[in-house]
Residue frames relative to the residue before (quaternion, step in Angstrom):
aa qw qx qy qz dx dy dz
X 1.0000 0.0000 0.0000 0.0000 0.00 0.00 0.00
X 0.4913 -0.6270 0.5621 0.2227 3.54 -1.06 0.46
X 0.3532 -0.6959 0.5840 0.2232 3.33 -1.49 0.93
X 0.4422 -0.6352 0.5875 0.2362 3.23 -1.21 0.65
X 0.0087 -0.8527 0.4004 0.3354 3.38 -0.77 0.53
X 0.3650 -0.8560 0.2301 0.2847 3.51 -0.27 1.03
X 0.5867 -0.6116 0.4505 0.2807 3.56 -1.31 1.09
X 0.0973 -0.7995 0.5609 0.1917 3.06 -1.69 0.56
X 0.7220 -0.5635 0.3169 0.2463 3.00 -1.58 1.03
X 0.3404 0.8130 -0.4489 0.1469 3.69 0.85 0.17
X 0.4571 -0.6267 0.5632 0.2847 4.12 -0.97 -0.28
X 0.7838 0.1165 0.1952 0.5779 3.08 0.98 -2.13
X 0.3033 -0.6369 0.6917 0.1550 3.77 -1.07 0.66
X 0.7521 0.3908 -0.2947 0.4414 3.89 -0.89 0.27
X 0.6870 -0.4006 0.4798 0.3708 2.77 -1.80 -0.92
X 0.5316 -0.6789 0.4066 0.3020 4.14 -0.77 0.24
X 0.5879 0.3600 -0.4161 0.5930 3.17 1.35 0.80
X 0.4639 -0.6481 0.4929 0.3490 3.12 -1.66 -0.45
X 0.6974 -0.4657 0.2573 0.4802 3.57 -1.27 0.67
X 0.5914 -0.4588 0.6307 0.2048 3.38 -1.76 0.15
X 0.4835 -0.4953 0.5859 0.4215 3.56 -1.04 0.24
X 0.6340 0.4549 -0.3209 0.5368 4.13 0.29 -0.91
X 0.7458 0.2801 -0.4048 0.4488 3.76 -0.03 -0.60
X 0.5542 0.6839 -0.3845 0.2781 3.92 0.92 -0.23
X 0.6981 0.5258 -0.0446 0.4839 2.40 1.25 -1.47
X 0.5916 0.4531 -0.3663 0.5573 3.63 1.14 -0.36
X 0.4996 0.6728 -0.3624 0.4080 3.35 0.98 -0.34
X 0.7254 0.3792 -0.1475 0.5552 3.29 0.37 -2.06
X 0.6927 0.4693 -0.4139 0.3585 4.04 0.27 -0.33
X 0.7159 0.4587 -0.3529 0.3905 3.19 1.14 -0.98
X 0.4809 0.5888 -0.3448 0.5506 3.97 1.55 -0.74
X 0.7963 0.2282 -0.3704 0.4202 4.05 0.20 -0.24
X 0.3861 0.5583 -0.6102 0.4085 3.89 1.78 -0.12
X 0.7805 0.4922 -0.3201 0.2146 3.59 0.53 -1.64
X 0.8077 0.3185 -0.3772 0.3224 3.63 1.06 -0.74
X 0.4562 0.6127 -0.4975 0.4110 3.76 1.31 0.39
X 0.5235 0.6905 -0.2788 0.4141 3.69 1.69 -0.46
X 0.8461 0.0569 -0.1705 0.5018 2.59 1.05 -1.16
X 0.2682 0.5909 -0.6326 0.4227 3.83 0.82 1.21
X 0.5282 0.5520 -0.4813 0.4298 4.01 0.64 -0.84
X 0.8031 0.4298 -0.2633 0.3176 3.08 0.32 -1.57
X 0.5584 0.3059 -0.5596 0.5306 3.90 0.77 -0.77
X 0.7173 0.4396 -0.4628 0.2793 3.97 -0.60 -1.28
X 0.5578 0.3749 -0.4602 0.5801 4.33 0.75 0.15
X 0.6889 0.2552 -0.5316 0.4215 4.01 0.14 -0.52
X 0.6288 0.4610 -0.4831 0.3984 3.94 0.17 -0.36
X 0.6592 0.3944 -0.4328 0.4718 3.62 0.51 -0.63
X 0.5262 0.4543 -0.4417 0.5672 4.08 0.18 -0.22
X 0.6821 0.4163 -0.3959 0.4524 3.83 0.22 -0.79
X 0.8395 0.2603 -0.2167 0.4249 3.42 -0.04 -1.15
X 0.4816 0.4903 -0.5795 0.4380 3.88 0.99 0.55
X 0.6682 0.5062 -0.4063 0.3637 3.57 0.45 -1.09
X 0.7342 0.5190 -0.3402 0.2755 3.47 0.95 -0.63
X 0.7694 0.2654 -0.3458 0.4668 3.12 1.41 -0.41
X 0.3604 0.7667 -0.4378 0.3011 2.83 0.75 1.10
X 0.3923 0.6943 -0.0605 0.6003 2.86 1.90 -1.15
Protein backbone atom coordinates (compact mmCIF):
# COMPACT_ATOMS: atom_id res chain seq x y z
CA UNK A 1 0.00 0.00 0.00
CA UNK A 2 1.15 3.51 -0.46
CA UNK A 3 1.80 6.15 2.15
CA UNK A 4 -0.16 9.07 2.17
CA UNK A 5 1.73 11.98 2.71
CA UNK A 6 0.03 13.96 5.29
CA UNK A 7 -0.75 17.81 4.93
CA UNK A 8 -0.16 20.40 7.27
CA UNK A 9 -2.43 22.65 8.81
CA UNK A 10 -0.27 25.76 8.65
CA UNK A 11 -1.28 29.63 7.24
CA UNK A 12 2.41 30.76 6.97
CA UNK A 13 5.89 28.94 6.33
CA UNK A 14 8.80 31.20 7.87
CA UNK A 15 9.18 33.75 10.13
CA UNK A 16 6.33 36.82 10.63
CA UNK A 17 8.42 39.26 9.16
CA UNK A 18 10.07 39.76 6.05
CA UNK A 19 13.69 38.98 4.99
CA UNK A 20 16.47 41.52 5.55
CA UNK A 21 18.54 42.63 2.67
CA UNK A 22 21.59 40.28 4.45
CA UNK A 23 19.34 37.24 4.85
CA UNK A 24 18.45 37.66 0.94
CA UNK A 25 21.36 37.78 -0.06
CA UNK A 26 22.64 34.73 1.86
CA UNK A 27 19.95 33.17 0.23
CA UNK A 28 20.73 34.13 -3.47
CA UNK A 29 24.61 33.12 -2.80
CA UNK A 30 23.92 30.00 -1.30
CA UNK A 31 21.23 28.97 -4.53
CA UNK A 32 24.17 29.94 -7.15
CA UNK A 33 27.02 27.96 -4.65
CA UNK A 34 24.37 25.04 -5.17
CA UNK A 35 23.71 25.24 -8.96
CA UNK A 36 27.53 25.77 -10.04
CA UNK A 37 27.84 22.62 -7.45
CA UNK A 38 25.86 20.95 -9.00
CA UNK A 39 26.92 21.82 -12.86
CA UNK A 40 30.64 20.48 -11.60
CA UNK A 41 29.06 17.51 -10.75
CA UNK A 42 26.94 16.69 -14.11
CA UNK A 43 30.20 18.14 -16.36
CA UNK A 44 32.71 15.34 -14.07
CA UNK A 45 29.92 12.47 -14.64
CA UNK A 46 30.08 13.17 -18.54
CA UNK A 47 33.76 13.58 -18.49
CA UNK A 48 34.28 9.92 -16.74
CA UNK A 49 31.67 8.83 -19.44
CA UNK A 50 33.25 9.99 -22.47
CA UNK A 51 36.93 8.96 -21.17
CA UNK A 52 35.91 5.39 -20.61
CA UNK A 53 34.63 5.46 -24.03
CA UNK A 54 37.51 6.31 -25.74
CA UNK A 55 39.14 4.28 -24.00
CA UNK A 56 37.33 1.32 -25.04
Amino acid sequence: MKNKAKELDVDFIGGQGSLTKEEEMQISEFIKAQKIRKAKQRNRKTRKSTDQKAVA
